[in-house]
DOGU-948554 format. One record per residue: residue number from 1; x, y, z of N, C-alpha, C in turn. Coordinates in steps of 0.02 Angstrom, whole numbers, plus 50000, padded with zeros to 5 digits. Layout:
! DOGU-948554
     k    n_c1    n_c2    n_c3   ca_c1   ca_c2   ca_c3    c_c1    c_c2    c_c3
   NUM       X       Y       Z       X       Y       Z       X       Y       Z
...
! end
This chain:
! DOGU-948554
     k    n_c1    n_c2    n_c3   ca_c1   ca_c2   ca_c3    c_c1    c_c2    c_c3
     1   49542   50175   48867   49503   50210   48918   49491   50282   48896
     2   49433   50278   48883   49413   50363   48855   49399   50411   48921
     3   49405   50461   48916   49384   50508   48962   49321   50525   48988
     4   49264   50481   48963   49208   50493   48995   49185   50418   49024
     5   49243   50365   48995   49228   50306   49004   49209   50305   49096
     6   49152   50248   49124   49136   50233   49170   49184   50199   49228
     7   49244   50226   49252   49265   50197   49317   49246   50178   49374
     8   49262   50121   49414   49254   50121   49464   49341   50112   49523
     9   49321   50139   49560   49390   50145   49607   49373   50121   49670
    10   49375   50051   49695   49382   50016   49758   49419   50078   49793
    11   49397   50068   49854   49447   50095   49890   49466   50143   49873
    12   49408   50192   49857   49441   50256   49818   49469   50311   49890
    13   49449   50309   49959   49467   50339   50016   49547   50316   50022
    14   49570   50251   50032   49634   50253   50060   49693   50283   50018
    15   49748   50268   50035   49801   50294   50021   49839   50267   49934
    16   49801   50202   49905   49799   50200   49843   49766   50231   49805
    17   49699   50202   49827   49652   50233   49787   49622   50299   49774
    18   49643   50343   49822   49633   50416   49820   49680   50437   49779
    19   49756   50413   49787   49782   50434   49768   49763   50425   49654
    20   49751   50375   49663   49729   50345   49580   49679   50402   49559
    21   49643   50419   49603   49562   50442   49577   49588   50535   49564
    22   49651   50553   49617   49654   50631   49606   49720   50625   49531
    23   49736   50583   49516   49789   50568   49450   49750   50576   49399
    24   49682   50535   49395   49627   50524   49332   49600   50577   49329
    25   49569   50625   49398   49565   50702   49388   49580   50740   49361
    26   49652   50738   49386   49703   50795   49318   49706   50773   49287
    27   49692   50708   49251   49708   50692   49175   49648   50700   49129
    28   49586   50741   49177   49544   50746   49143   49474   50692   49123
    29   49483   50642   49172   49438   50597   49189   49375   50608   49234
    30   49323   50605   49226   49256   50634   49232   49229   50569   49263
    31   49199   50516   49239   49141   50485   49254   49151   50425   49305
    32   49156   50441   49373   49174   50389   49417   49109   50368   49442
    33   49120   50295   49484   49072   50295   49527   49119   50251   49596
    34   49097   50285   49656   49144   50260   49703   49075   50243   49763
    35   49114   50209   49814   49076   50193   49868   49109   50190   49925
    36   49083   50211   49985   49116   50202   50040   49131   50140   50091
    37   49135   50124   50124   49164   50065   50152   49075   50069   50170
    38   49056   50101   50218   49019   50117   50230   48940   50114   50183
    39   48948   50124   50128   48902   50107   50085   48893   50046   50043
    40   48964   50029   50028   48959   49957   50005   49008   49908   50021
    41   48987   49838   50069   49037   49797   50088   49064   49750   50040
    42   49134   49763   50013   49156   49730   49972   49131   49655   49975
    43   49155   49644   50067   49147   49554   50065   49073   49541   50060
    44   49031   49577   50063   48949   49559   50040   48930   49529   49969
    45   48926   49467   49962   48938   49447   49880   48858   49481   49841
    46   48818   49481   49900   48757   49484   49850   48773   49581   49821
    47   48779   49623   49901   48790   49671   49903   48821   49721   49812
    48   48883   49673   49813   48922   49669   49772   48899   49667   49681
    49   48855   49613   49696   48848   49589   49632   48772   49646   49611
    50   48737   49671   49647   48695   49716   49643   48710   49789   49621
    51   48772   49802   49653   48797   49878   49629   48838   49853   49548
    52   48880   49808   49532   48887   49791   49483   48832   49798   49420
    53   48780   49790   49426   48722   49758   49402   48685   49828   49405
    54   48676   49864   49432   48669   49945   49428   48714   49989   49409
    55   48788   49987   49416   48835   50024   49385   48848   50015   49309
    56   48848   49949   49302   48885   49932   49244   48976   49955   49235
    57   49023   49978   49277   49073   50006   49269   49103   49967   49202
    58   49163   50000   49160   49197   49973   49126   49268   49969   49139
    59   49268   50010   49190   49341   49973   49195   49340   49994   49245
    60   49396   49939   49313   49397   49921   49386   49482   49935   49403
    61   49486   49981   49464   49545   49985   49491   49518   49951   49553
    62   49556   49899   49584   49520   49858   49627   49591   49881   49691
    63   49593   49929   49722   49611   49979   49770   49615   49943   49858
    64   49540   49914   49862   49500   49910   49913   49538   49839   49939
    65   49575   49859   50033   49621   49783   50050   49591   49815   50133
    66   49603   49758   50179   49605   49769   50242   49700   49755   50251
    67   49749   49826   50248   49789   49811   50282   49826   49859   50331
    68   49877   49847   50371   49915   49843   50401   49979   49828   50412
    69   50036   49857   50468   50104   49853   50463   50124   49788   50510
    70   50154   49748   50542   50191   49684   50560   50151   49651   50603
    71   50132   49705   50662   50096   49680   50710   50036   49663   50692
    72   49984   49735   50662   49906   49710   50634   49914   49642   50606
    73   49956   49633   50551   49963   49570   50518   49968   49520   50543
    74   49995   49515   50607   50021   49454   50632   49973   49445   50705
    75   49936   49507   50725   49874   49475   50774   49815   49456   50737
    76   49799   49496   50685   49724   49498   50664   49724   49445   50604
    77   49751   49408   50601   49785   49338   50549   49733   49306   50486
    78   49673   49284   50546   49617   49255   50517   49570   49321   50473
    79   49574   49390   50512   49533   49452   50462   49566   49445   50402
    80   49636   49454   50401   49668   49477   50350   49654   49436   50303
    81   49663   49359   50280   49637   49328   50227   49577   49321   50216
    82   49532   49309   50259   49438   49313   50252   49425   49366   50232
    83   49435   49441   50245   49418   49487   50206   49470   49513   50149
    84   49529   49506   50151   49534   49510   50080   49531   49461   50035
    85   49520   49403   50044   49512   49360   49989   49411   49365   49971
    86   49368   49398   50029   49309   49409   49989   49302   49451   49956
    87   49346   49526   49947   49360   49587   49920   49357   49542   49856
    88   49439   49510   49856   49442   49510   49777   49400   49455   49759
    89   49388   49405   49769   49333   49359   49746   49273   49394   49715
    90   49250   49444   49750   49175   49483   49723   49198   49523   49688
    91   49246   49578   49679   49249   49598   49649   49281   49596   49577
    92   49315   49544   49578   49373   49517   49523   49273   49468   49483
    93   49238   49428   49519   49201   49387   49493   49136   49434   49450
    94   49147   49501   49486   49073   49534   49478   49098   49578   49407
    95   49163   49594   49402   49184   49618   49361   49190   49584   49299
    96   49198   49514   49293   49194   49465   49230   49124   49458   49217
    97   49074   49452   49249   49007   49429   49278   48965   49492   49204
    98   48998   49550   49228   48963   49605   49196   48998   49646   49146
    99   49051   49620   49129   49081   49631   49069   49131   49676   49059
   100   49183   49712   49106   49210   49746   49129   49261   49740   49075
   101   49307   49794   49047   49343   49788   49010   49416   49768   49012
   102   49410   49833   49071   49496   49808   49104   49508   49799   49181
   103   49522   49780   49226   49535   49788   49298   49617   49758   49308
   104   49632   49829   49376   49674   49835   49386   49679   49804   49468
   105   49704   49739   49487   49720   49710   49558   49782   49780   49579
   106   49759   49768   49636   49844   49780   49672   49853   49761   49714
   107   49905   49726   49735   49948   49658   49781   49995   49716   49813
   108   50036   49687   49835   50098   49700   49874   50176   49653   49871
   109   50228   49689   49878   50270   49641   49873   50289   49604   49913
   110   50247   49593   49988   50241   49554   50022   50212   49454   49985
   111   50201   49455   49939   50175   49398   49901   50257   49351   49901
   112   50320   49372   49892   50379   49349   49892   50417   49324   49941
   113   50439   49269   49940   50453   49244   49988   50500   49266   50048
   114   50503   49238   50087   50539   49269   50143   50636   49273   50131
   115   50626   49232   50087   50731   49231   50084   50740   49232   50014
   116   50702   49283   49981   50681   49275   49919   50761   49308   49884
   117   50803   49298   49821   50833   49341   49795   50829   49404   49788
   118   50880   49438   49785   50874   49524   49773   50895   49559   49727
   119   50873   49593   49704   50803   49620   49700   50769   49570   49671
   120   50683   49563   49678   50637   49508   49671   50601   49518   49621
   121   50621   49482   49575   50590   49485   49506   50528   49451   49533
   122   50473   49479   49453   50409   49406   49465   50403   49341   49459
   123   50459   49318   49419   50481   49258   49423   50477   49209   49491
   124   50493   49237   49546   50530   49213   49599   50464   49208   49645
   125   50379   49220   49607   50339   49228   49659   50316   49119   49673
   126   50305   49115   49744   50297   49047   49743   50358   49012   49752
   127   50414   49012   49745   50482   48973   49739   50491   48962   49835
   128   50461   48972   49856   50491   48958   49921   50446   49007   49984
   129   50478   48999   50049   50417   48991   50109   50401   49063   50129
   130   50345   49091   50139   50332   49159   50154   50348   49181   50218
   131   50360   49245   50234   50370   49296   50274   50318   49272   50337
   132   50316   49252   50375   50268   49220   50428   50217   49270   50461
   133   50255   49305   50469   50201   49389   50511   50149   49400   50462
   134   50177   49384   50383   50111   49421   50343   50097   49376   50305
   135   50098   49301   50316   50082   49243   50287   50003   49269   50254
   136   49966   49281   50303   49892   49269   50266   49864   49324   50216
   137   49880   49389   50242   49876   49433   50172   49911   49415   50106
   138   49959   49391   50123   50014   49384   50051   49948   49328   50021
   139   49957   49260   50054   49913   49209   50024   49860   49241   49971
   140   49816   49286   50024   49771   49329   49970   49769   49372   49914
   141   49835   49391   49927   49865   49440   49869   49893   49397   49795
   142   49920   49316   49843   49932   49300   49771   49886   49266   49748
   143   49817   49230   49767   49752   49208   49753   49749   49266   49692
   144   49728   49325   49740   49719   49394   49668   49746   49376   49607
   145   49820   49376   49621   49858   49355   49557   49835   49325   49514
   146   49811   49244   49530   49811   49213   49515   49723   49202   49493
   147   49711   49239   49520   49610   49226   49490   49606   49265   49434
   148   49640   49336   49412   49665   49356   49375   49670   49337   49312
   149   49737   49299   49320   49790   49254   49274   49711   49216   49236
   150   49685   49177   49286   49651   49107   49260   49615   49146   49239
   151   49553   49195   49258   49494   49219   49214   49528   49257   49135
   152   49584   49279   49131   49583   49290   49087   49609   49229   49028
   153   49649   49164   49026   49660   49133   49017   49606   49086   49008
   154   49552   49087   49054   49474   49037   49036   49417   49082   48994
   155   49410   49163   49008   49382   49198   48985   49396   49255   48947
   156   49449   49255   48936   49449   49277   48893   49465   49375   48929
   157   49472   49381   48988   49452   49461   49015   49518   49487   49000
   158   49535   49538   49032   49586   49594   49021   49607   49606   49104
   159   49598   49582   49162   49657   49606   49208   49700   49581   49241
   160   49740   49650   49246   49823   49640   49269   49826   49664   49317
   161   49889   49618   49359   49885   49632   49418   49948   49668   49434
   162   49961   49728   49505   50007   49755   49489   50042   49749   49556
   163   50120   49756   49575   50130   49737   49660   50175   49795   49695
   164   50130   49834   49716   50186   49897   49720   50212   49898   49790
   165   50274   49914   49790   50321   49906   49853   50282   49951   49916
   166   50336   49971   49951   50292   50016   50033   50274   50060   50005
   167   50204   50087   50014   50185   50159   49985   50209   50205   50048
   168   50186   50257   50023   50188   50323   50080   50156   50385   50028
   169   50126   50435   50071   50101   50492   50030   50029   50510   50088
   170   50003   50545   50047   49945   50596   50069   49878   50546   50085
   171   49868   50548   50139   49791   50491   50164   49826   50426   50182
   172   49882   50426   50200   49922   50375   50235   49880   50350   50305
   173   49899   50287   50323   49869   50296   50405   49921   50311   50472
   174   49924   50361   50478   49959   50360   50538   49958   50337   50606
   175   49898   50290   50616   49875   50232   50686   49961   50228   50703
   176   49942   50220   50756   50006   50210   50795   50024   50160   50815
   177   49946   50122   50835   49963   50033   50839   49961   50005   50740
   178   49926   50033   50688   49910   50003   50625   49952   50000   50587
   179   49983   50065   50585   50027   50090   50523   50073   50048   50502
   180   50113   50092   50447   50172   50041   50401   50220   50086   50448
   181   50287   50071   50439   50342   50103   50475   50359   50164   50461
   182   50330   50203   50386   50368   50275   50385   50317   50323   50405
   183   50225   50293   50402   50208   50358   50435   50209   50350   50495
   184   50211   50273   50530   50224   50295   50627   50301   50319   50648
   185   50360   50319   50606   50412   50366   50610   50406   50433   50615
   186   50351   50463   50574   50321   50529   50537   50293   50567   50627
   187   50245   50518   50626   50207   50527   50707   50232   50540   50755
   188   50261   50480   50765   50299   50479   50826   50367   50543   50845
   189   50404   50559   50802   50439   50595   50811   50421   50663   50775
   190   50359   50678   50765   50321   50755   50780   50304   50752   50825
   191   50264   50694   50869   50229   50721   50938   50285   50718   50987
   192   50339   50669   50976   50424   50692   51015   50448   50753   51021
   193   50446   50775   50951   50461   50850   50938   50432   50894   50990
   194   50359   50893   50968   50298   50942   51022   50315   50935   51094
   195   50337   50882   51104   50351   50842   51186   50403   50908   51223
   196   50453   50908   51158   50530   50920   51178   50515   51002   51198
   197   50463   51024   51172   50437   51106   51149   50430   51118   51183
   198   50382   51057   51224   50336   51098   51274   50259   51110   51234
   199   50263   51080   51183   50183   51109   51162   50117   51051   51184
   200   50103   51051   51229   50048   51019   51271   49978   51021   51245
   201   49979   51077   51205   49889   51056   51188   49898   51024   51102
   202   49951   51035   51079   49972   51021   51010   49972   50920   51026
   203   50007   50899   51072   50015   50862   51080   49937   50804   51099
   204   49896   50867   51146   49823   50832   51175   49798   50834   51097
   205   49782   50882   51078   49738   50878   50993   49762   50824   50964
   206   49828   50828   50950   49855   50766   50902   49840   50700   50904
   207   49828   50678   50964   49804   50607   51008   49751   50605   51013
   208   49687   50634   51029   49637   50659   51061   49641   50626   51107
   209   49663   50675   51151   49663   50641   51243   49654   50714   51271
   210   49621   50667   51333   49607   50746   51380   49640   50775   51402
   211   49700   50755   51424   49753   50805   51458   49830   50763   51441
   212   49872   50829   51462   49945   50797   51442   49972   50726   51486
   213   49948   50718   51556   49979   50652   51574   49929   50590   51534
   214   49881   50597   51508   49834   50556   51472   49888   50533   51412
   215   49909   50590   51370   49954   50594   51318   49988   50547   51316
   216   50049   50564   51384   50108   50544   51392   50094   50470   51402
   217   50054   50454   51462   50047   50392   51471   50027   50307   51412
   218   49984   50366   51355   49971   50343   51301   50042   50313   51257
   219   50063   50378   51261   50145   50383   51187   50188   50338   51243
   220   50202   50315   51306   50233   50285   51348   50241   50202   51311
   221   50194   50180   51287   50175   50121   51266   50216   50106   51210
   222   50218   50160   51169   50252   50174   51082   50313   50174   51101
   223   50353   50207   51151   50412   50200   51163   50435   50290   51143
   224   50400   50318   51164   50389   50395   51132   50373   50425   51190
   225   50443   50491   51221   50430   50535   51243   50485   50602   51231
   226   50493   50640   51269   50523   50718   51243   50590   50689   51208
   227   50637   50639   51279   50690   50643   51240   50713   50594   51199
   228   50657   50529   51171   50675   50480   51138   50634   50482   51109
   229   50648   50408   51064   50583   50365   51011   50627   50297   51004
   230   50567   50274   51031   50611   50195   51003   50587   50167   50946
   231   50629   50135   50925   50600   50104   50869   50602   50027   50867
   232   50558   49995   50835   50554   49916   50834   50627   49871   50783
   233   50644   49840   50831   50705   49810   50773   50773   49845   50776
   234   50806   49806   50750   50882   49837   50738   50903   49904   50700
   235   50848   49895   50652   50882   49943   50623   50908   49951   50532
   236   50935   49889   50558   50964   49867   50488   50931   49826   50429
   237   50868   49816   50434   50820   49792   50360   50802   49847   50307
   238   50830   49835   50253   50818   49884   50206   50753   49865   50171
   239   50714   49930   50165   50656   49936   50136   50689   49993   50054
   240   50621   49982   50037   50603   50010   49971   50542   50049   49987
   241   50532   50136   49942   50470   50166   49972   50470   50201   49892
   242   50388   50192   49902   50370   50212   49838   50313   50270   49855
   243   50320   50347   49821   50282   50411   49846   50218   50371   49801
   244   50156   50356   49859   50098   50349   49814   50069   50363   49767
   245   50076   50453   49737   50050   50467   49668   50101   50459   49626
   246   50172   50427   49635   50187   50389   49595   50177   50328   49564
   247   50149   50302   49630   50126   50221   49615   50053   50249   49567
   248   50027   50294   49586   49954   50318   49537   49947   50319   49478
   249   50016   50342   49476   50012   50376   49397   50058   50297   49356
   250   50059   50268   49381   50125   50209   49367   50026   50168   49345
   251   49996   50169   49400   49937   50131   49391   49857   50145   49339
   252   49880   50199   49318   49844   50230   49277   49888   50225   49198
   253   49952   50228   49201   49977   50213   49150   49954   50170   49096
   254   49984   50101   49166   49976   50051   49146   49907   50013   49111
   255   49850   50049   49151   49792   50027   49120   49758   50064   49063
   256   49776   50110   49030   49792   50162   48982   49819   50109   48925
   257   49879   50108   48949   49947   50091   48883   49941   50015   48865
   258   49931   49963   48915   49962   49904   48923   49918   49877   48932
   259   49900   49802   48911   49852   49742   48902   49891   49677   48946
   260   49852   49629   48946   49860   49559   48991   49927   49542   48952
   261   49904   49547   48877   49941   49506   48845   50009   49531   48841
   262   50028   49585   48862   50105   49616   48863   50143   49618   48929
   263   50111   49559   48977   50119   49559   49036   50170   49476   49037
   264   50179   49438   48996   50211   49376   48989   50228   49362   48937
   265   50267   49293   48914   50306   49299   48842   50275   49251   48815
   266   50258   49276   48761   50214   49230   48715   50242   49159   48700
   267   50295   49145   48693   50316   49085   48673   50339   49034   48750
   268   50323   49065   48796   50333   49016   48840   50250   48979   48852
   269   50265   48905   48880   50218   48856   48872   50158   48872   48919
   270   50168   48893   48975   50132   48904   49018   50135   48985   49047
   271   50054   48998   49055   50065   49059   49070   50050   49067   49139
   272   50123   49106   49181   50126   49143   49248   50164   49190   49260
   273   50162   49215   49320   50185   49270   49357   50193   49329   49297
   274   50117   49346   49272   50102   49407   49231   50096   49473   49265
   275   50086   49452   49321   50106   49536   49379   50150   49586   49351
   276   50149   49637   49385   50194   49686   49377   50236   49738   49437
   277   50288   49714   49454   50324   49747   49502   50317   49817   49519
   278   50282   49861   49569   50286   49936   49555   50314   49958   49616
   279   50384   49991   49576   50425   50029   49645   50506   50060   49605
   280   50541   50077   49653   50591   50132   49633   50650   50073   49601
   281   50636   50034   49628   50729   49994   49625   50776   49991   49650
   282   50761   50050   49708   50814   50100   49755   50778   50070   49873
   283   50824   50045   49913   50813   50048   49961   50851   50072   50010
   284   50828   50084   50063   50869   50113   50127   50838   50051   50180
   285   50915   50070   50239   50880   50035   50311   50841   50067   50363
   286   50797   50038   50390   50780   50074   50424   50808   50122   50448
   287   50874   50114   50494   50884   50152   50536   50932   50210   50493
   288   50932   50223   50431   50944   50282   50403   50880   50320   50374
   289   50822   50277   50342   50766   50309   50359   50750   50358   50421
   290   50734   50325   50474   50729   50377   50541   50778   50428   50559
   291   50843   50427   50520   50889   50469   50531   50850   50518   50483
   292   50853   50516   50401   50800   50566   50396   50763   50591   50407
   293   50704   50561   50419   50637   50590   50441   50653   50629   50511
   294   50687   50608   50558   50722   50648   50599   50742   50719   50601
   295   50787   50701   50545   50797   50768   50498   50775   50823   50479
   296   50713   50786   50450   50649   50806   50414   50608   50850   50470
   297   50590   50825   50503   50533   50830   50560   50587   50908   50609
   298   50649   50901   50609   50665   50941   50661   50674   50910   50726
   299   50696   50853   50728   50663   50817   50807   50751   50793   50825
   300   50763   50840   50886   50843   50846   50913   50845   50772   50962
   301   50783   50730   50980   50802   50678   51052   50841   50610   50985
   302   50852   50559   51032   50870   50488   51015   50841   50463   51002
   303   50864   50413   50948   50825   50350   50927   50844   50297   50960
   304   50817   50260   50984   50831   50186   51029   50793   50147   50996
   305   50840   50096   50959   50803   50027   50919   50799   49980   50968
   306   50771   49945   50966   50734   49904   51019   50720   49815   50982
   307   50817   49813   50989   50818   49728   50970   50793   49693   50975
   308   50749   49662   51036   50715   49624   51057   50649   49617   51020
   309   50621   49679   50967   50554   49656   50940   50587   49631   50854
   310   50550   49618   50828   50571   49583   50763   50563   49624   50706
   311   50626   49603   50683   50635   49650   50614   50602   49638   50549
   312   50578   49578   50553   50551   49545   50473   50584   49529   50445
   313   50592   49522   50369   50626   49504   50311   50678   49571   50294
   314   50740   49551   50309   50788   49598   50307   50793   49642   50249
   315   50776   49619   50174   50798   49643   50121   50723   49632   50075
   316   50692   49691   50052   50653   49681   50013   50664   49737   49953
   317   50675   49711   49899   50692   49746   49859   50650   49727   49796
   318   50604   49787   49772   50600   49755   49677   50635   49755   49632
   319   50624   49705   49578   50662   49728   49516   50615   49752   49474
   320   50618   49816   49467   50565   49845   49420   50598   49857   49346
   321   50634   49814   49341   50638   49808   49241   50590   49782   49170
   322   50527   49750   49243   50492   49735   49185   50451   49793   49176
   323   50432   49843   49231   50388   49902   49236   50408   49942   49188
   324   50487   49967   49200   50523   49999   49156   50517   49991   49072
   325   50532   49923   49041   50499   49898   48994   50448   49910   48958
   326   50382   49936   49024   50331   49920   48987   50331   50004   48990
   327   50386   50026   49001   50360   50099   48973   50354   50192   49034
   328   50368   50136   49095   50377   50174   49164   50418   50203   49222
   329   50442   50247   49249   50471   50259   49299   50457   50311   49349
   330   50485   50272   49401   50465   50350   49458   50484   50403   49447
   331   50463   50462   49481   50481   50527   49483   50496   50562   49539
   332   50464   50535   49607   50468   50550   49673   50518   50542   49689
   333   50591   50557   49714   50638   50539   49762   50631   50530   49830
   334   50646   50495   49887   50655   50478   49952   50642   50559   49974
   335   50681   50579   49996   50689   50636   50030   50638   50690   50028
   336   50641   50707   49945   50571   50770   49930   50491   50734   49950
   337   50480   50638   49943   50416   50659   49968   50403   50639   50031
   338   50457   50620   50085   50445   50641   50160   50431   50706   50171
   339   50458   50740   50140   50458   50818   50179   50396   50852   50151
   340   50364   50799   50091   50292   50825   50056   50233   50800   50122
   341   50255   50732   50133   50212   50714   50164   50215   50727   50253
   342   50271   50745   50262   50277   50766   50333   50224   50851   50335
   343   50230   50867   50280   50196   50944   50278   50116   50924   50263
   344   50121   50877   50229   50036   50859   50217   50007   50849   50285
   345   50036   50808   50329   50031   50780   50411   50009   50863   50466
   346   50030   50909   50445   50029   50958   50503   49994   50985   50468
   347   49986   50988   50414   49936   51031   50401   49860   51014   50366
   348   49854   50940   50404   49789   50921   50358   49738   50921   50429
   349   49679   50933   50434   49625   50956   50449   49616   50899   50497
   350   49616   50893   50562   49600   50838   50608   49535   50855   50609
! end
């Protein structure tokens, strides 16, 4: 990948793909071409195959997913696989179609099964029954995988797919019904904070609502007021969190340094699970998470976990030895990029 070479970055707005596109910046990467959700619908095949066909890109970070944290996943069921499986279909097809050199998928480690071993090598993708709340994204994520795998194996192409654990970082979504669990932790117990203050218009801006009982009555729902925050679940499921421009620079690496073919072992008969694990190796439980960010945030009320809603898959852990291997590791620690991204949060431009 030369420095004037032609990128394209799916999803160059969200919280991957921004993050990918300001990494290739400082590294001195020039010639993008991006589109907005708004300007071009991934799931539009013709749409698709037209900007292909006018861009020509040479190489694809394929960024661009419709997701969400337990609940989105588990009401909006039927969106979640129909549009991401037309994402990658058009764009994984438009990219072989027109000659693309390298493309980079990115999955999630939601693809692993629900009682999967720990930490979850790639080995272990398929061996058994998925996580039910996020059955239909995963499905799509490992289709990705696997359309991948086969085009390059029938055609001969160059992409790899990569599965990076919980992100967090800068252009996160903080939705309060959408989010993943560490930026509605992030949220919720700043506008707790503001609650506890007394700061009432900090609190109306933050929400956009017209007045403070509007607010309250709103954050009432979340389980969020001056002197609490509840939280969903016990408590006790340990996650893994990966600072997004780490996962960036992990994803830029990789498509830099590393080919299809250094993704599986040559002498085995059949070729699978060529993915690549991306994350720390390192997890916490929830409910020491929120003790930080707690921390973090300044926020003196209680946490009240709230048994009765569901915790998910207790233990998700990667094994990132093959990442390591190929040449990679994080740099972000837990702690320094909450308090990066809790500061990005107050002070980014509503």
């Amino acid at each position: 990948m030369q420095k004037d070479s032609k990128i394209y970055i799916a999803g160059h707005r969200g919280l991957v793909g921004s993050a990918i596109l300001k990494n290739l910046q400082e590294k001195g990467y020039s010639n993008f071409v991006t589109r907005t959700h708004k300007e071009l619908d991934l799931t539009d095949k013709n749409a698709v195959a037209d900007f292909f066909e006018e861009h020509k890109p040479e190489y694809v970070f394929l960024a661009a997913a419709k997701v969400g944290g337990i609940v989105a996943n588990n009401v909006y069921r039927a969106d979640f696989i129909y549009e991401n499986l037309m994402i990658q279909n058009n764009v994984i097809h438009q990219s072989y179609l027109n000659g693309v050199k390298k493309l980079l998928f990115l999955g999630s480690t939601c693809i692993y099964p629900k009682n999967c071993p720990q930490p979850m090598k790639e080995d272990y993708l398929l061996t058994d029954t998925l996580e039910y709340t996020n059955e239909p994204y995963a499905i799509a994520k490992i289709a990705g995988i696997k359309m991948c795998e086969s085009y390059n194996i029938q055609y001969d192409t160059n992409f790899i797919s990569v599965m990076p654990t919980n992100l967090y970082g800068p252009n996160d979504n903080f939705d309060l019904e959408k989010s993943h669990v560490l930026p509605a932790l992030i949220r919720k117990m700043h506008l707790a904070k503001l609650l506890s203050e007394s700061k009432s218009d900090e609190v109306i801006k933050d929400l956009g609502k017209n007045n403070i009982d509007e607010a309250n009555e709103y954050l009432k729902g979340f389980g969020v007021d001056a002197s609490s925050v509840e939280i969903w679940g016990s408590g006790k499921p340990m996650r893994e969190f990966l600072w997004s421009e780490d996962m960036a620079d992990a994803c830029v690496y990789i498509m830099k340094n590393r080919d299809f073919e250094d993704t599986y072992d040559k002498n085995a008969k059949e070729i699978r699970n060529t993915h690549i694990n991306i994350g720390t190796g390192k997890d916490i439980s929830i409910k020491d998470l929120a003790i930080l960010i707690k921390k973090i945030v300044g926020y003196s009320g209680n946490l009240v976990f709230n048994s009765d809603k569901p915790d998910g898959t207790m233990k998700k852990l990667t094994d990132v030895s093959k990442l390591n291997s190929l040449g990679w590791k994080h740099n972000v620690e837990l702690e320094k990029g909450i308090e990066k991204m809790y500061n990005w949060y107050i002070n980014r431009s509503h």
